[in-house]
C-alpha positions as CSV (number, residue, x, y, z in Angstrom):
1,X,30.2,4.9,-95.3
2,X,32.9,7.7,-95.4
3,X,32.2,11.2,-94.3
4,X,32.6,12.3,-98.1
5,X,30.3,10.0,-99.8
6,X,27.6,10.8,-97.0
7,X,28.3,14.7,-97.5
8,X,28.1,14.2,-101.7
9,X,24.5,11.9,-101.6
10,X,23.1,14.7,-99.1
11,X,24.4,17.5,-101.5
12,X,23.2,14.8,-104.6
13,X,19.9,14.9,-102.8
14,X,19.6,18.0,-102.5
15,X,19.9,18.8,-106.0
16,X,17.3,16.1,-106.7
17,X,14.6,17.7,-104.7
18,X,15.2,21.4,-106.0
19,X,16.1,20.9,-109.9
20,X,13.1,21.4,-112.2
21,X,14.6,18.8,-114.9
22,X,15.3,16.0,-112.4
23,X,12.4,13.6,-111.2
24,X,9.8,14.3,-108.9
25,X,11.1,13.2,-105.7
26,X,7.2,13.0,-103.8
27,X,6.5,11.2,-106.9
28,X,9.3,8.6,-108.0
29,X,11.2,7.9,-105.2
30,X,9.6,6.3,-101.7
31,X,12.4,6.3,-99.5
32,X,15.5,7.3,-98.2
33,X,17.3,4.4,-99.8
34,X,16.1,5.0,-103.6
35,X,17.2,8.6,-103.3
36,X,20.6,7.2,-101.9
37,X,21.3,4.9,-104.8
38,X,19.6,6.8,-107.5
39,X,22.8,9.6,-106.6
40,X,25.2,7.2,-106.4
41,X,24.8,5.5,-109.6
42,X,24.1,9.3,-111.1
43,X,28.3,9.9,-109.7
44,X,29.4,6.3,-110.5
45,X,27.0,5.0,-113.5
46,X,27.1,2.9,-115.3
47,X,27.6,0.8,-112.2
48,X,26.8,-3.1,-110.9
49,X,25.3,-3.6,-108.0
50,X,28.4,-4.5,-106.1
51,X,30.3,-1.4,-107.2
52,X,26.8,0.3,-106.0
53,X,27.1,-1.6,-102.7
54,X,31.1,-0.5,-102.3
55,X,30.4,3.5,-102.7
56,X,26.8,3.5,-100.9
57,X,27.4,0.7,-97.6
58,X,24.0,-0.3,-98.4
59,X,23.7,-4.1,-98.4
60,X,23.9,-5.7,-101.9
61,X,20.1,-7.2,-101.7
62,X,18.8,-4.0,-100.8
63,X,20.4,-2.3,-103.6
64,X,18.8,-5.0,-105.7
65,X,15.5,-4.3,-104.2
66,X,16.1,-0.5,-105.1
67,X,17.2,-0.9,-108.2
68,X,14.5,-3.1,-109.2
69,X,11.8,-0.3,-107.7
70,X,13.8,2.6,-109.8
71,X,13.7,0.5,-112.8
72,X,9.7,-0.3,-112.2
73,X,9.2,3.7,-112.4
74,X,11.6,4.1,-115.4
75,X,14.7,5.7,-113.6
76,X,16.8,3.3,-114.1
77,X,18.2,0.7,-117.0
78,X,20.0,-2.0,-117.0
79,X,22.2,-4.3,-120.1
80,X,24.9,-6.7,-119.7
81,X,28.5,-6.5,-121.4
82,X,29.6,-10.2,-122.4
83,X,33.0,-10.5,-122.6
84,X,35.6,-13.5,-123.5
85,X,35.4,-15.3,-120.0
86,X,32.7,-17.4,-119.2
87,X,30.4,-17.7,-116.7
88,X,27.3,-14.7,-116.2
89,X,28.0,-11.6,-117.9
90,X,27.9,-8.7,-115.6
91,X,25.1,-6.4,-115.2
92,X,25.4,-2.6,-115.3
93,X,22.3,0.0,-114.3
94,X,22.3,3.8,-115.4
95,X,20.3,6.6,-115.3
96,X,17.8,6.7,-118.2
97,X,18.8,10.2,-119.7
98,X,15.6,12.9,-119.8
99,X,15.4,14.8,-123.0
């Protein structure tokens, strides 16, 4: 992981734990890893779990398994974009929006 991205989720986190409109860190997120991708795919959204895997370093099944946990606490969404080609349509996650 580049010096920049690590500097930008630290400053990302940050902003997580001291803005009043963001989530509840203590309450959402349990570790170090959910924190990292939920700021990643705030930067990058909406994002597949590759590109995820490309900014972050984070292994592709554990983005999965964070994903799947920020989605379980209502973070995160996901939809698909099908296109002309065949095959599986990719996946996209983004931040569900607070209003």
């Amino acid at each position: 992981m580049t010096q920049y991205l690590r500097n930008s989720l630290v400053d990302e986190e940050k902003d997580i734990l001291t803005s009043k409109n963001e989530f509840s860190l203590s309450n959402l997120l349990d570790n170090k890893t959910d924190v990292m991708v939920l700021s990643a795919l705030k930067e990058f959204q909406p994002a597949t779990r590759m590109d995820l895997c490309e900014k972050t370093g984070i292994p592709r099944t554990t983005i999965y398994d964070s994903l799947t946990r920020l989605m379980l606490k209502n973070v995160v969404t996901k939809y698909s974009k099908s296109g002309k080609a065949k095959g599986r349509p990719k996946v996209f996650y983004q931040v569900i929006q607070e209003s």
